[in-house]
C-alpha positions in Angstrom: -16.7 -17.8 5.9 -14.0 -19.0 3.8 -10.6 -19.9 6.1 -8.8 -17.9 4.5 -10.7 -14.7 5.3 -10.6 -15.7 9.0 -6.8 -16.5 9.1 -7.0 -12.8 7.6 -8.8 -11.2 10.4 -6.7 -12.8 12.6 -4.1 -11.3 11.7 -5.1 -7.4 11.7 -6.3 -8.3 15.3 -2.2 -8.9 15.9 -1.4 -5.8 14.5 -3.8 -3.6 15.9 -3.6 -5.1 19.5 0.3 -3.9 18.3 -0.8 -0.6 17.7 -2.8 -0.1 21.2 -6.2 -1.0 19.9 -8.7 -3.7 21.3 -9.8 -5.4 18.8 -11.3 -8.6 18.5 -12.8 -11.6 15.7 -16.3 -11.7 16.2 -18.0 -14.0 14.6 -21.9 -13.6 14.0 -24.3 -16.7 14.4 -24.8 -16.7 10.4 -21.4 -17.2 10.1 -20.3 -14.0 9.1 -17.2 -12.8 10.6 -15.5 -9.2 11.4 -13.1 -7.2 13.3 -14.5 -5.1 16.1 -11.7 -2.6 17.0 -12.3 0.0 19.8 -10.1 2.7 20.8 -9.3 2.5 24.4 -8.5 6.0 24.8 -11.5 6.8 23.1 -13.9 4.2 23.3 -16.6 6.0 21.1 -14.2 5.3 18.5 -15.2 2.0 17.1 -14.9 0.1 13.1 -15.9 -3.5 12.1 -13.2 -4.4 9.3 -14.5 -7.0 7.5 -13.0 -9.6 4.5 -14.0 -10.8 1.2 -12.7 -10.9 -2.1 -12.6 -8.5 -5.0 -11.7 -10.2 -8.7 -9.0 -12.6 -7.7 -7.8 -11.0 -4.3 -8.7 -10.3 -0.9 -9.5 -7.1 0.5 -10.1 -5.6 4.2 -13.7 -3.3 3.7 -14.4 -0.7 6.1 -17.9 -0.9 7.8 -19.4 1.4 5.3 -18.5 -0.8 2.1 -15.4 0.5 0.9 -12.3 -1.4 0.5 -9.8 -0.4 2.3 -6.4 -2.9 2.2 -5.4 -5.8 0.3 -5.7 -8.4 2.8 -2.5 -9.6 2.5 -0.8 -6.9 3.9 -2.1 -6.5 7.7 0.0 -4.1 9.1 -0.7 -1.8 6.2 -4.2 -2.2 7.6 -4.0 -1.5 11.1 -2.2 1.8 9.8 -5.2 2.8 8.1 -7.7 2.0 11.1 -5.3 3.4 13.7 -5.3 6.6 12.1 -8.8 6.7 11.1 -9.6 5.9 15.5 -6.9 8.3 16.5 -8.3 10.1 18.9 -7.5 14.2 19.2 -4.3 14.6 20.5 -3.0 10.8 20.1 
């Protein structure tokens, strides 16, 4: 895992522990690293955000293999995953 990526994650952990959410960098014994972000008030609400480039720029993928948010832009980020955890009534 390039620094870079990690420095990334790192990042969207700030801003969705900002936002309420536990979330975490876990990083797999292959090397492969990703955000695990639980919704407290929920906690069957779960993602793994993970980063890697696309062309010549870094991008935040949702666990199912979509990109999501250019990685240089966190907090735009967190938005997206809050609101996709939200649970009922949030």
């Amino acid at each position: 895992m390039r620094e870079d990526h990690l420095g990334h994650l790192e990042r969207l952990v700030s801003e969705l522990d900002a936002r309420g959410l536990l979330a975490r960098v876990v990083r797999t014994s292959s090397g492969r690293a990703f955000v695990r972000v639980i919704n407290p008030k929920a906690t069957s609400l779960t993602e793994n955000v993970t980063c890697r480039p696309q062309a010549a720029t870094d991008y935040y993928w949702w666990s199912w293999g979509e990109r999501m948010h250019r990685a240089d832009d966190p907090a735009g980020a967190a938005t997206k995953v809050a609101r996709v955890l939200a649970a009922v009534g949030d």
